[in-house]
Structures are given as structure tokens and as C-alpha cells.
Legacy VTK file of the C-alpha trace (Angstrom):
# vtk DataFile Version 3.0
C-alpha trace
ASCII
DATASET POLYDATA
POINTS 114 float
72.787 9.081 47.287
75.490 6.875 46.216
76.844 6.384 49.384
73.821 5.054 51.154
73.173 2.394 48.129
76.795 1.612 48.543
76.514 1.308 52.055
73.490 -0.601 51.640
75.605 -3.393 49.087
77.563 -3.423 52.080
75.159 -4.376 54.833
72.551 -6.339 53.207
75.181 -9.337 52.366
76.527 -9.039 55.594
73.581 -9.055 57.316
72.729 -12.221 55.399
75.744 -14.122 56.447
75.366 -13.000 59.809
71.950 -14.846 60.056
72.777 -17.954 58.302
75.658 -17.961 60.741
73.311 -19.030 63.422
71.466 -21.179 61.660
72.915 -24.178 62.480
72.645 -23.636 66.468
69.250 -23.545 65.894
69.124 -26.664 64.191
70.579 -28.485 66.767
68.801 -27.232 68.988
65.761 -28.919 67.792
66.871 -32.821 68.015
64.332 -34.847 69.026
66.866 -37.928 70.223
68.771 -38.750 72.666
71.868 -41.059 73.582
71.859 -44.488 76.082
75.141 -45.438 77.765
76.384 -47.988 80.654
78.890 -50.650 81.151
78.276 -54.020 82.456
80.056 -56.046 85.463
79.981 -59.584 87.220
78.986 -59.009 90.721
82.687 -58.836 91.833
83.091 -55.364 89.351
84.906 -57.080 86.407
83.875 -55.616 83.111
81.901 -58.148 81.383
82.815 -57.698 77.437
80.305 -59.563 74.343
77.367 -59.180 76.326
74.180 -58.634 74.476
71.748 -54.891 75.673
68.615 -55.017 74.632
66.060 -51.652 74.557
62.527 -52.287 74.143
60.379 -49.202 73.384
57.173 -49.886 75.764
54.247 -47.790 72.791
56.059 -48.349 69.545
57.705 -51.686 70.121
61.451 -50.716 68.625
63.712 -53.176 70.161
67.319 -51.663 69.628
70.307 -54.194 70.552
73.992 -52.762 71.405
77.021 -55.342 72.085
79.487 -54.525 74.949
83.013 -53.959 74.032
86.391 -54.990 75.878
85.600 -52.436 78.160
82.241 -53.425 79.692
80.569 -50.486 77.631
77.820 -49.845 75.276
75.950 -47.144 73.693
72.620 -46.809 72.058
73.502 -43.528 70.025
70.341 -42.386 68.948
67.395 -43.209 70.907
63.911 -41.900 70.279
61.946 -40.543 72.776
59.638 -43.148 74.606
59.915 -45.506 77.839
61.802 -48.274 77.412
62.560 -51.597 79.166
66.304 -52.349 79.047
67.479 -55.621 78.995
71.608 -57.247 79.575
71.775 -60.973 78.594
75.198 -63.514 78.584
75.151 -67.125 78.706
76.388 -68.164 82.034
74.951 -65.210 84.012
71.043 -64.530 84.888
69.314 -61.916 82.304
69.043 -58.454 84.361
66.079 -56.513 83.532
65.329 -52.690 84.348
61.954 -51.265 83.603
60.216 -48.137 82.778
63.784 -46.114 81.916
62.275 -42.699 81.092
64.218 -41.061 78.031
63.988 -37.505 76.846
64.759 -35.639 73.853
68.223 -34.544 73.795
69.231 -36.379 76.873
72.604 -38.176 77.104
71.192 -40.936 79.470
74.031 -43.130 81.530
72.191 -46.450 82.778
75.414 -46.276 84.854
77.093 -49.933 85.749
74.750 -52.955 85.489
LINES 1 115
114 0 1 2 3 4 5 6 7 8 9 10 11 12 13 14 15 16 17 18 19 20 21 22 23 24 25 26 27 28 29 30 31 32 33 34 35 36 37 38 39 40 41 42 43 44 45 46 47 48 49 50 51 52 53 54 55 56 57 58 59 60 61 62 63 64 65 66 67 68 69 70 71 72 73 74 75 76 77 78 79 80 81 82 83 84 85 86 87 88 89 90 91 92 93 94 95 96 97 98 99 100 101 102 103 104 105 106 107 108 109 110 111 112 113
């Protein structure tokens, strides 16, 4: 009889650890954003750095704003679900506008060059 409640001692904290050990893959696995990224050129393909991104969330109205860096490149880094209406704006150049960009839960969305 000893050896079984030994053995149980044993296994029951083990078991334990084992379970909590996945419990973190499981947590990410239920994030409900998602990630916007893209660079921005002049029509000749020269990265355009300082200009202002704007996304507009079509139902709840959350307008989030990125800056591009040296590289032409910005990042929204947590987006919520929704359809948005992304807009690039720099003095000098006319404002580009793209519409209904779809984004998903747990996507990792690249608008690509604008």
C-alpha cells in the first residue's frame, strides 16, 4: 500500500505540471487581434519616410495612426478585428486611400507597398 500512495505523490504533481505546461499555447491561441504592415513609395519606388497611415475602423470608429520610418515602413501592432479604411497622407504628394481592408483575428496583414 505504500508504494501506490508513493507512487501516487509522484504522479499527481507531475501530472499537474504537465498540464500547466500547455497552458500557455492555449492562451495564445485565443488572441482576438491581429497585426497591419506596409511600406510606402513615390511612384518611382523610393521609400517615402515621416509619412502619416491612418486606419479607420468602418462600425466602431477607432482611427489608429502609425508614422513611417527611414525605411518606408509602418506597423499597426495590434489591430482589432473590424473593416477598416486605410489612409497614407504627406504634404507634397496626393492622400492615397484604400477601402474596405478586411482584418481577421490573428492575422499578420501586409498592405504590401503603397
Amino acid at each position: 500500500m505504500r508504494f501506490v500512495r508513493g507512487l501516487g505523490e509522484v504522479v499527481g504533481p507531475a501530472l499537474i505540471a504537465l498540464v500547466f505546461a500547455g497552458y500557455p499555447a492555449v492562451l495564445r491561441a485565443q488572441t482576438t487581434s491581429a497585426s497591419v504592415s506596409g511600406s510606402v513609395q513615390d511612384s518611382q519606388g523610393a521609400v517615402l519616410p515621416g509619412v502619416t497611415v491612418t486606419m479607420t475602423s468602418r462600425t466602431q470608429g477607432n482611427v489608429l495612426t502609425a508614422i513611417t520610418d527611414a525605411g518606408g515602413r509602418f506597423v499597426f501592432p495590434i489591430v482589432r478585428p473590424d473593416t477598416y479604411t486605410l489612409q497614407v497622407t504627406l504634404q507634397g504628394f496626393k492622400t492615397l486611400e484604400r477601402t474596405n481592408l478586411i482584418v481577421n483575428a490573428n492575422d499578420k496583414f501586409s498592405a504590401g507597398a503603397l
